[in-house]
Structures are given as C-alpha cells and as structure tokens.
N, C-alpha and C positions, 0 to 999 in steps of 0.2 A: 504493500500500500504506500501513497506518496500522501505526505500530509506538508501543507501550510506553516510557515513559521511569520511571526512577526516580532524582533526585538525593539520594543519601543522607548527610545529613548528621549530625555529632553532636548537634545541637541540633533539627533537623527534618527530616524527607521531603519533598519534591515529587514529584507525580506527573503525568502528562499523559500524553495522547494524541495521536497529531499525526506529519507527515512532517517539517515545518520551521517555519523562523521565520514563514512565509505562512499554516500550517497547524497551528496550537497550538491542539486542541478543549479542551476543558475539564480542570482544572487543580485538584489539590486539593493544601492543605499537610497539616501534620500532626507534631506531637513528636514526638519518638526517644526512648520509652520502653525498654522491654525487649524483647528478640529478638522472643518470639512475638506480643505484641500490636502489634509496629509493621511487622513484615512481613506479619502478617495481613492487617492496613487497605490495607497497598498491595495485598492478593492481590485482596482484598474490591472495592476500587475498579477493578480490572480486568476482574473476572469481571463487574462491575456495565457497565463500559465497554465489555464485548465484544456485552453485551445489545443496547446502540445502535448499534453502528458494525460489527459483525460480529467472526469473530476477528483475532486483531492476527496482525501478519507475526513478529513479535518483540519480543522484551526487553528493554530496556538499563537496565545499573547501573552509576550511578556512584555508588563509596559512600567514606566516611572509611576508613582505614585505622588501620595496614597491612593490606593484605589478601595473598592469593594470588591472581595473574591467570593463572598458567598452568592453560592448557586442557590440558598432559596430567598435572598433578600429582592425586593422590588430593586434595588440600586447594582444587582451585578453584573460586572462587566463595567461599571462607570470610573474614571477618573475622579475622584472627588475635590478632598481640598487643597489640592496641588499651590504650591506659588506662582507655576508658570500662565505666563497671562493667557490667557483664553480657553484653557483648557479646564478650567475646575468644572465638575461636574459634567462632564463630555462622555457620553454613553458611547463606549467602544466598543466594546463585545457587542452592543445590538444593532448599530452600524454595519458591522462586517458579519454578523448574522442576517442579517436584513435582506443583505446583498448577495451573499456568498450561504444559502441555506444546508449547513454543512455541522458538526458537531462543532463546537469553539469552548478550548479549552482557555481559560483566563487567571493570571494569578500574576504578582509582584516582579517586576526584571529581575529580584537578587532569586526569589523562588524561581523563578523559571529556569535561570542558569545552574542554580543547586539542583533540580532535575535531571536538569542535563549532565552537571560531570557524577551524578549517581549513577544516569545509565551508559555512560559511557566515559567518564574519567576519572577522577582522582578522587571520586566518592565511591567507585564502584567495592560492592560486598558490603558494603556496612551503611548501618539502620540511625543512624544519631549522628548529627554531622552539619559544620553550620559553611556556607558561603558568606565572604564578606568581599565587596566590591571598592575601591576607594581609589576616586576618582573628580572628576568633577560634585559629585556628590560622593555621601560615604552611606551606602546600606547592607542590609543581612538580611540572608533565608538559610531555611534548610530546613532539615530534618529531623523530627523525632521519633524513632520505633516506627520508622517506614516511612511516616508520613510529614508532608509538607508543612510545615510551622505558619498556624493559622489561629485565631481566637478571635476579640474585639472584631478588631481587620486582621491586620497582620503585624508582624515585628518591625522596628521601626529604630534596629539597633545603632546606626549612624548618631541618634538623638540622644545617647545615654550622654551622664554628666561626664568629665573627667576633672579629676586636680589638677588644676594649672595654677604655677607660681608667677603671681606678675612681676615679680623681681625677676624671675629668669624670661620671661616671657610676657612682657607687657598687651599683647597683643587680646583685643574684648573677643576676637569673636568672630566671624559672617554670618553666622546664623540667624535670618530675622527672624526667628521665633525664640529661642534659645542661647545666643551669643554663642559661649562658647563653649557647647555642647563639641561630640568629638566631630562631626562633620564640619562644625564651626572653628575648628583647631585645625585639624588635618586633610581637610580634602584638597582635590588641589587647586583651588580657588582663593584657598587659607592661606597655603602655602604663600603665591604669588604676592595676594594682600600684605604677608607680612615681611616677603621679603625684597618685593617689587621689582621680582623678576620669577619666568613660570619656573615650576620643577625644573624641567628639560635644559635650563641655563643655569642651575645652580650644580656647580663640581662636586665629585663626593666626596670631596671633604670638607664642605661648607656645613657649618654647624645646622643649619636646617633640617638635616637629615640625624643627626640625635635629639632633635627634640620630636622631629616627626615619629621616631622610631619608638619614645619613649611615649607619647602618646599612642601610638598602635598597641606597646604589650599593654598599658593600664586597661583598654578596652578588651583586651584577648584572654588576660586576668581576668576583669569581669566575665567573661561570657564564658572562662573553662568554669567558673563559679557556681553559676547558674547553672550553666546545660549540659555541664560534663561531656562536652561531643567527644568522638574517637578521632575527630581529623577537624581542622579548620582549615578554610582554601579563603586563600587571601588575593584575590584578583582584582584589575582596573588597572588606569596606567599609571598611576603613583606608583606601585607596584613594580614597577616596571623597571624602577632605579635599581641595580643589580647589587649596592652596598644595603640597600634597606633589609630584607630577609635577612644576611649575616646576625644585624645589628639586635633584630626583632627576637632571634635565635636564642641572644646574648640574655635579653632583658627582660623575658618573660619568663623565666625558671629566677632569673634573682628577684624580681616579683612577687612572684609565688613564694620564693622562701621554705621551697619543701613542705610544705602545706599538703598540697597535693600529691600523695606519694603513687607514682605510675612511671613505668619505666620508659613509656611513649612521650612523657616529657620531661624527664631529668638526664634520658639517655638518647632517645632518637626526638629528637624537636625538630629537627630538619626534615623529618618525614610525619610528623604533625604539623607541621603549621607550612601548608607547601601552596604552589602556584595553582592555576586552572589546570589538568589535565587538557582542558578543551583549547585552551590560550584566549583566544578573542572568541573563539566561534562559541564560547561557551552557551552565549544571549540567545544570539538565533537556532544553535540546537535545542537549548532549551524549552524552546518553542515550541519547536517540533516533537520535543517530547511531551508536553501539554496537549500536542493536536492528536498525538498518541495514543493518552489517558482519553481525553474527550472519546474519541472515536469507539474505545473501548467500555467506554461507561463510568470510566476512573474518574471521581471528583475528589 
C-alpha cells in the first residue's frame, strides 16, 4: 500500500509519497503561508500523486502545534492556539479529508516523527521512548508502553521551566508566553537573540554551546525523571552542531549524580541519548507512518 505523508511545519511543508524509508517516491517542499493556500498545494500534490500511483491507502499529519489529536473531540484534526499568525484554529485534518476522502491519520510533528524512528529507527524494539526536536522551536513526543504520548492535548515539553543564572546568562527569554522556558533559552532563535549571530556562525568553541549544552541535560534530567524512557533521540538542527552530543554526554550523568542507577546511562549515554535514526526524513516518515495507523484503524 502507498500512503500520504504531510510534515507540517511553521516555516515549511513536506510532502511525499511512499510506505518507508526503502520507498520515499517523490517528495515536494513548500512554505507555510496561510491556511488555505498551503493546505491546498498539499491537496493539489496529492490529487496530482494519486494520478500516478493510484489512490493512496491514507493520510498522515504531522503538523506544528498545538493542535487537537483527539479523534472523538468536535476540534480534531485542528491547529488551535498556535502563535503563528493565521493559523490558530485552522481545521487541517478536515480540509485534507474533505478533499482527499481517505483515512487521515493526525497527531503532533515531535509525535509523528517518534512514530516514525519506532518503526523504522532508533526507537525500533522498545515500548517507552521520548523524541525531542530542537530547532527553531524546541518540542517532544513519544512513547509510552507502545503508545503515543497523549492526554489534555498533548506534551508540550519545549515549555518546561529550567534554572537559569542571570549572572551567567542574562539573557529573559523569547518565549512570548513563558520567557525563559527551555524553548525560550535554547532553540535556535534563542541562540541567535542572545548571541547575534545564528548557531551555524558560532565556532565550537564559542561559549554558547556550554550553556546550550547545559541547558539541554537540565531538561533531559527532567524528563529521565519523569518518564524513565529506554532511549531519548534528540533531533532538529541545533543538533546538528557535532560538539553538542559530546558535551550533552558529559552533563547529564553529573546531573543526575547517580541518582538514577542504570547502566544505559552511567555506562553507554552515547547510545541513550542518540540522533534520529531517520536524520531529516524523520517528519515526513513519520507521517506516513500515521497514514499507516489510520489506514489500519490504529488511533
């Protein structure tokens, strides 16, 4: 079966066709303009794609949020109360259902991508497991005892507090709702605000990158705290700085303070706390693995 992907992002769409990582047919991007001209282009590239390949088995979104992922709330499928302008409360899932009358599977960009490297990367075999994305925004999904991390809405981990010393780090914040919440601290928007130049121009040895690091384990601390996962996958292109993981490696067991006694992270941290198995294509598999569930009846 060939199913639909959609990775929805604030700044771009990806779209593809495709069962998996073996099988990604063709693949378009595209900006995140306004509701209707950028959900259309994905309807458009569908109805275009079903021409060649027949009709698709299903749907999958994985879009920025917050959104609504419950399947019996009157609001699912909707972007809700987003900061991006024009998109709050923008019914997605029933747009590309509307159009495209096919199973449509719907759930959070970090959810969708934790899907995906369960079915096919660096979550594969194990049941409790979280993704964290940190990038232009900073968020989390994953897994608990099989299943996708859902409640209220959903997890909203980018927004937890952290300790920040304004003596070492005077900097308030971006966050308009929270200041300096971790997404407010470390995404890399943060970055750039506080060092007035992006990630990608600061050296790795420019101090930025130990405070960023030291902010990353406070947050990776909190969340082995809570959710005990067997693996944390730390994706986006912060990430992408090849001294940061060393650093993250360093600071999250002195952190912990042996507290947490597991040999998976006093002894291998480098293969707990690791990259995407999927690398970029994480978003748009993940998708497809949503149009997957859908199609099967998986909610």
């Amino acid at each position: 079966m060939i199913f639909g992907g959609i990775e929805a992002g604030g700044t771009k769409f990806v779209c593809a066709v495709g069962s998996g990582p073996d099988d990604l047919r063709e693949e378009i991007r595209f900006p995140t303009t306004t509701p209707e001209e950028t959900i259309s282009r994905a309807i458009n590239y569908f109805q275009e794609q079903e021409q060649k390949v027949g009709p698709l088995a299903g749907i999958g979104i994985s879009a920025f949020g917050p959104v609504d992922p419950n399947p019996a709330s009157p609001t699912f499928g909707f972007i809700t109360s987003t900061p991006k302008p024009g998109w709050q409360n923008a019914d997605f899932a029933g747009r590309i259902k509307s159009a495209l009358p096919r199973p449509v599977g719907f759930d959070t960009d970090v959810n969708g991508a934790a899907l995906g490297e369960w079915r096919w990367g660096a979550a594969q075999g194990l049941d409790t497991f979280l993704y964290i994305t940190i990038g232009t925004g900073i968020g989390g999904g994953g897994m608990a005892q099989g299943r996708l991390l859902h409640g209220l809405i959903h997890p909203e981990m980018g927004h937890m507090l952290l300790r920040r010393d304004p003596q070492r780090d005077p900097f308030p914040g971006r966050c308009p709702f929270h200041g300096d919440c971790w997404e407010g601290l470390a995404s890399g928007p943060a970055i750039e605000d506080r060092w007035q130049k992006s990630a990608k121009q600061l050296p790795p040895e420019h101090p930025a990158w130990e405070l960023e690091a030291d902010y990353i384990a406070q947050a990776v601390h909190n969340l082995i705290c809570v959710f005990s996962p067997q693996r944390i996958i730390l994706g986006g292109g912060v990430m992408k700085q090849p001294q940061l993981f060393p650093l993250v490696w360093e600071k999250v067991p002195a952190s912990l303070r042996g507290y947490v006694q597991h040999g998976d992270i006093l002894e291998k941290i480098n293969t707990y706390l690791v990259p995407p198995g999927l690398g970029d294509k994480a978003g748009v598999l993940g998708a497809i693995a949503l149009a997957e569930q859908a199609a099967n009846g998986i909610s």
